[in-house]
N, C-alpha and C positions, 0 to 999 in steps of 0.2 A: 584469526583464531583458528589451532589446527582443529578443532573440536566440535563436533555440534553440543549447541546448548541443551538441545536435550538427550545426551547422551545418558545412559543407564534407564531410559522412562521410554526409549525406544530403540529400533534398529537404525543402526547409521543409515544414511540416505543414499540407493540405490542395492543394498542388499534386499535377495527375495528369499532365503530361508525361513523368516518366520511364516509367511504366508504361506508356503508349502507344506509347514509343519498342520499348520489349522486345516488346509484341505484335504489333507491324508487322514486327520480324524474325522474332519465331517460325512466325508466317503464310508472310511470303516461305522458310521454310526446310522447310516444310508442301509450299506448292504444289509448289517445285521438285522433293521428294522425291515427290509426287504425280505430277507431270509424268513423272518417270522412272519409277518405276512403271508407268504407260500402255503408256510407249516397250517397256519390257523384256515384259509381258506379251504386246503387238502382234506382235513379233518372236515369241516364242513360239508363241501360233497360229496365226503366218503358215506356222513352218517346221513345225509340228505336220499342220496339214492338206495342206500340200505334200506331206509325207513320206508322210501317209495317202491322196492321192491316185495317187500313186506306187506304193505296196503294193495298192489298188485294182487298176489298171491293168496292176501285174504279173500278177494273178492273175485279171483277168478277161477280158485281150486275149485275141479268140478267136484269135490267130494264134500266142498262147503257152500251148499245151496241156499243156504240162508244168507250168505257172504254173495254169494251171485246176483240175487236177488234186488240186495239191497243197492248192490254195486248200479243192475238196472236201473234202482228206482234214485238213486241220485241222479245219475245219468240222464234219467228222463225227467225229470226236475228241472236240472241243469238246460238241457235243450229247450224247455215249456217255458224258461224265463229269457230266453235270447230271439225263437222262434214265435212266427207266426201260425196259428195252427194248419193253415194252408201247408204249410211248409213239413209241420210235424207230422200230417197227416201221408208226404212224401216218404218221411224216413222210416232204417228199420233201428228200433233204437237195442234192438239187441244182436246187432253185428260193433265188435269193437270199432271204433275206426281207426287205430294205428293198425289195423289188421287189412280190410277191407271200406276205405274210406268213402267207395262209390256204394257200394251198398249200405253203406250204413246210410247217407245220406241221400238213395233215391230205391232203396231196397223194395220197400213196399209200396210203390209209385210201378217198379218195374213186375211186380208180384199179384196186382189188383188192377193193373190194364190189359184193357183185351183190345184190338182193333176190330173195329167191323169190318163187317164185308168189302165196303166200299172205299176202304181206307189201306195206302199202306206204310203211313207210318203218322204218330203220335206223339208232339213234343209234347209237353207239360208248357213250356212258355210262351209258344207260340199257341196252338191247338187250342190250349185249352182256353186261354184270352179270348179268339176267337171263338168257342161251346158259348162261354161266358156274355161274351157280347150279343150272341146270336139270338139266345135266350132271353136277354134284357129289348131287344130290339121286338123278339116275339112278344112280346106280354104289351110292347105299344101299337104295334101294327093289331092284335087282337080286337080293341077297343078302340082302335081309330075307326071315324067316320069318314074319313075325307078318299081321297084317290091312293092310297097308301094301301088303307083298308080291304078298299076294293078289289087293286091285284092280290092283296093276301086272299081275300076270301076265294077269288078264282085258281088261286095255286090249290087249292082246298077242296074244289069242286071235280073230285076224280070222276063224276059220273060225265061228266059233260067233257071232259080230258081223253078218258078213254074213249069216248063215242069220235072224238076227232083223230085220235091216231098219229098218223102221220101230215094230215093235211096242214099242219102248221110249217111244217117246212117245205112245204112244195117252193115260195115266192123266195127261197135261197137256192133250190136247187137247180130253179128253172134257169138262173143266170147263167149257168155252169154250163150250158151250150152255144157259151160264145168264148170260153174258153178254145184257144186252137194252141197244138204244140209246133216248135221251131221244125222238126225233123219231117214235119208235112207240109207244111209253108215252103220249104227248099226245094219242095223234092216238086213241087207244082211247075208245069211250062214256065219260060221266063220269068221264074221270079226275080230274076237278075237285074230283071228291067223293072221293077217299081218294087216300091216297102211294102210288106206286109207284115202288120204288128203278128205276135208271135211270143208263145210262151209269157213270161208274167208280165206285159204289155196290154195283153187280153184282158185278164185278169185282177191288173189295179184296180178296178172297181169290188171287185169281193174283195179285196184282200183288206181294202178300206174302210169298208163297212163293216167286217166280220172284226176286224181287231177291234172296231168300236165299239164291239161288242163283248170283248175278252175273247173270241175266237182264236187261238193263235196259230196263225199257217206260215209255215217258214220261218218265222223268228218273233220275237216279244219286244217292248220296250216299257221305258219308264222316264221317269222326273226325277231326275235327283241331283242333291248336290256338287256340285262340280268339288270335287278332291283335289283336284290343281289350284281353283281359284274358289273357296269355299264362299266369297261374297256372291257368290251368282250360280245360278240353275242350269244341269246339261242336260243333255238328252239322250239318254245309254240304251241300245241296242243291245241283244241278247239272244244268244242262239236258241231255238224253241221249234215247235211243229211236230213234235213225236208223243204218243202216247205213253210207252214203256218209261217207267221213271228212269231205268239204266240205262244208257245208247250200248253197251257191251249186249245188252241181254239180245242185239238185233246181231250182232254179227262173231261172236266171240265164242260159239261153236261148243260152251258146256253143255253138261247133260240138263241143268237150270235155264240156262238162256235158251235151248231147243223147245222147252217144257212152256215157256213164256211166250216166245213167239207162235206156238202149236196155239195155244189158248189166245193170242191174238188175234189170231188169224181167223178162228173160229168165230170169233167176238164179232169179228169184222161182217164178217158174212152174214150174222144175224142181221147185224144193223143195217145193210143192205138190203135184206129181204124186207124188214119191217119197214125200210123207204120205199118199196114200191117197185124194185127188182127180182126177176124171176130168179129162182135157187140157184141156175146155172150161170144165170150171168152174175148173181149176187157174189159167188163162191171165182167167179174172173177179176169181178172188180176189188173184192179182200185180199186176191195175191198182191194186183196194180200197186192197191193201196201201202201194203208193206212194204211191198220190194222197194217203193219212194221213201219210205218212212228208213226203212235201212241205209239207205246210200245220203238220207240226210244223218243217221246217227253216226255212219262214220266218220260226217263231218266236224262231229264234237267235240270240244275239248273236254277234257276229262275232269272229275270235280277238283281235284286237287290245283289246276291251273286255271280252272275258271274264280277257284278263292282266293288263288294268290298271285297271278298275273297284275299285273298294272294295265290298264285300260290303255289305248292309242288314243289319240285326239282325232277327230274327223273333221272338216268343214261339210257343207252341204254338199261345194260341188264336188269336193275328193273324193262323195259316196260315189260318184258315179262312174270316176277309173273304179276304185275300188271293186263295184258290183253293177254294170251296168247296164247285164237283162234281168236286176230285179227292182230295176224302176222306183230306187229307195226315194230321191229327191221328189218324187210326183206322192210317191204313195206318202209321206211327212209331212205334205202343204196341204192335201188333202186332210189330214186328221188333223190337222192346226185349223183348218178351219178360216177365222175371221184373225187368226194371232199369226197365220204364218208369213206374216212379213219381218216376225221374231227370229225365223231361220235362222235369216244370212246373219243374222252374229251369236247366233249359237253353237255350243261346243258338243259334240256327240261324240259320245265316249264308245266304244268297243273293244269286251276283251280279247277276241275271238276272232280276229279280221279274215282270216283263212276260212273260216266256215263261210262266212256272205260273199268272198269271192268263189267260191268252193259251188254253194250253190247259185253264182249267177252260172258258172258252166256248166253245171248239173240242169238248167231248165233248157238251155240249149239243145238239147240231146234226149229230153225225158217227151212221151208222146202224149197228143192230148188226151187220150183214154186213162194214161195214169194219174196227168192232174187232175181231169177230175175224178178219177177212183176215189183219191187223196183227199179232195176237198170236199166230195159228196161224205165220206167216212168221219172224217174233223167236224163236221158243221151237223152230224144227224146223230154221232157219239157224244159230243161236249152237252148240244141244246137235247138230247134224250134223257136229260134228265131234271127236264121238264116236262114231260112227254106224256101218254100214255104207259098203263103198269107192264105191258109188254117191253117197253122200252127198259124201264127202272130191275125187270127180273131182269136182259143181257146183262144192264150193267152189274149188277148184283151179284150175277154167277158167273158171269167169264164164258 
C-alpha cells in the first residue's frame, strides 16, 4: 500500500510541520501572557510605592504633627508587641530606623548611662547580666547564716577594714623578697659554675598562688572548649599583666596615652605609699612598675588579632622551647593541683605565641627591683579594693 491508512486524519509519518506549527503558537500565547504579566505586576509597584510614599509623607511632614505623632505611636505599638520591655526600655523609639538604625534601637540605652568612676566601659549584655546577677546573689548572702554570710558581713564592716589598712597584704608582700632578677644572678662571681634559679623561677610560687586568686601577672588563662576538637576541653593562655585596658595608651606617644600613663603612674605611687613605702621610694618603685608594664604592653597583640587570629596548639612540653624562663609547665601542674596528671594530653591553645616568648626574654634582662615594683603594684591595686577607704578613694580618683 503506497498510502498510510490514515492518511487525511493525520501527517504522513515522518513529516515534522504540523508540530512546529503548534509550538510557534504555544510560544506566541506564552510571551503575550508573559508580556501581561510584566504590565500588571509594574502597575502594582508603581501604585504600591506611591501609596507608601504617600503614608511616608503623611507621617513624617514636620508640618503634620499629628501625622508625626501618630506615626510614633504605631511605631511604638509596633515594637511593645515584638519586644521585651527590657529591650524597649533600650530604644529611642523616635529615631527612624531606615535613618539611623543604631540609634533607634540602643538610642536611649546610650542617652541614660553614665559610667562610674571605677568603670571604663559598659555593655548592656554583658555588664549588666552581671549588676543583675550580683544583686540577686546580694539579697542571699544578706540573710544567710552560714559562712557565706559571714564574709559578707566582714566585707561590710568598714570600721574594722579601715583600722587594718594595709596589714592584710603584708603575707603577699613579704614573699616578694625572694624574688631575685637574672641580670644579678650573672653578674655574681662564678655563677658559671653552679644554677642559680633566677627571674620567674623565683617567683612560680607567687605567680601560683596569686592566679589562684584572679591576680593576673604576666598572662591569664581559662577552660574552654577545644575549637579544633569541640568533644573535649583545652587549656587557652592569654596575654594579660597590665593595668591600662589599651597597651597603645603605654607607648604610643598621644597627647591621651601621655594623659593615661601620667595618671598611672601617679596611681601607682599612692598604692605604694599606702603599702608601706616611704614617698621616695614609693614614687621609684611606680616608675619600676610601669616601665615593666610598658615593655609587656608592647608585647600585645592588638584587639583586632587577638579576635581573629586562630589559636596555635601547644603540648605541655612545647611550652617550654616556646617560653622557657617563664616556667609555664611548673607553674600549670601546680594550679592543676590533684588533676595535673590531665596535662600531658591536653591541648593549650594560644593566640599570641610572640608575647610568652617575648616575655620569657623580657625576664632575662628585667632587674629584681622591677619585678617586684611589678608585683608589689598588681597584688596591693587589684586586692585594694578590698582594702581600707584610702585604698577604694586611689582607686576612685586615679
Amino acid at each position: 500500500m503506497d498510502h498510510n491508512l490514515l492518511e487525511g486524519h493525520r501527517v504522513p509519518f515522518g513529516s515534522s510541520s504540523g508540530s512546529s506549527v503548534r509550538t510557534r503558537q504555544k510560544k506566541k500565547r506564552y510571551c503575550a501572557l508573559a508580556s501581561l504579566g510584566v504590565v500588571v505586576l509594574g502597575v502594582v509597584g508603581f501604585v504600591f510605592v506611591h501609596k507608601l510614599k504617600l503614608f511616608r509623607l503623611q507621617y513624617t511632614n514636620p508640618a503634620t504633627e499629628a501625622g508625626e505623632r501618630e506615626y510614633a505611636q504605631e511605631a511604638a505599638a509596633l515594637a511593645a508587641r515584638h519586644f521585651p520591655d527590657q529591650v524597649l526600655k533600650a530604644m529611642d523609639l523616635s529615631v527612624d530606623p531606615c535613618e539611623d538604625f543604631y540609634a533607634y534601637a540602643c538610642g536611649s540605652f546610650q542617652k541614660e548611662t553614665q559610667l562610674e568612676n571605677d568603670q571604663n566601659e559598659w555593655a548592656r549584655s554583658w555588664s549588666g547580666v552581671s549588676a543583675r546577677n550580683n544583686e540577686l546573689l546580694r539579697e542571699v548572702v544578706e540573710t544567710d547564716h552560714g559562712l557565706a554570710g559571714t564574709f559578707y558581713q566582714a566585707c561590710l564592716n568598714m570600721t574594722q577594714i579601715n583600722k587594718l589598712g594595709a596589714t592584710p597584704l603584708h603575707p603577699f608582700l613579704d614573699k616578694l623578697s625572694e624574688v631575685r632578677g637574672c641580670t644579678e644572678a650573672a653578674a655574681r662571681p662564678f655563677s658559671h659554675l653552679h644554677h642559680s634559679s633566677c627571674g620567674a623561677e623565683t617567683l612560680t610560687g607567687v605567680i601560683v598562688e596569686w592566679q589562684m586568686i584572679d591576680i593576673k601577672v604576666f598572662f591569664d588563662w581559662s577552660v574552654e572548649v577545644n575549637p579544633h576538637n569541640p568533644t573535649q576541653y583545652a587549656l587557652n593562655l592569654m596575654q594579660d599583666g597590665i593595668t591600662l585596658p589599651d597597651p597603645k595608651w603605654y607607648y604610643s606617644g598621644t597627647a591621651e596615652a601621655r594623659a593615661k600613663l601620667k595618671g598611672l603612674q601617679r596611681t601607682a605611687k599612692k598604692v605604694m605609699m599606702l603599702a608601706g613605702s616611704a614617698e621616695t621610694v614609693a614614687e621609684e618603685e611606680a616608675k619600676e612598675a610601669v616601665r615593666l608594664e610598658t615593655e609587656l604592653a608592647k608585647l600585645f597583640a592588638d584587639a583586632t588579632q587577638e579576635r581573629t587570629k586562630e589559636q596555635t596548639q601547644y603540648t605541655l612540653e612545647e611550652l617550654s622551647s616556646l617560653a622557657p624562663n617563664l616556667f609555664l609547665p611548673e607553674v600549670l601542674k601546680a594550679l592543676a593541683g590533684d588533676l595535673q596528671r590531665h596535662l600531658k594530653h591536653t591541648t593549650i591553645l594560644i593566640r599570641n605565641p610572640a608575647y610568652f616568648a617575648g616575655v620569657s626574654k623580657l625576664l632575662l634582662h628585667t632587674p629584681a627591683s622591677h619585678l617586684r615594683s611589678y608585683l608589689k603594684f598588681r597584688i596591693a591595686f587589684i586586692l585594694g579594693a578590698d582594702l581600707s577607704q584610702e585604698f577604694l578613694e586611689v582607686e576612685s580618683r586615679g
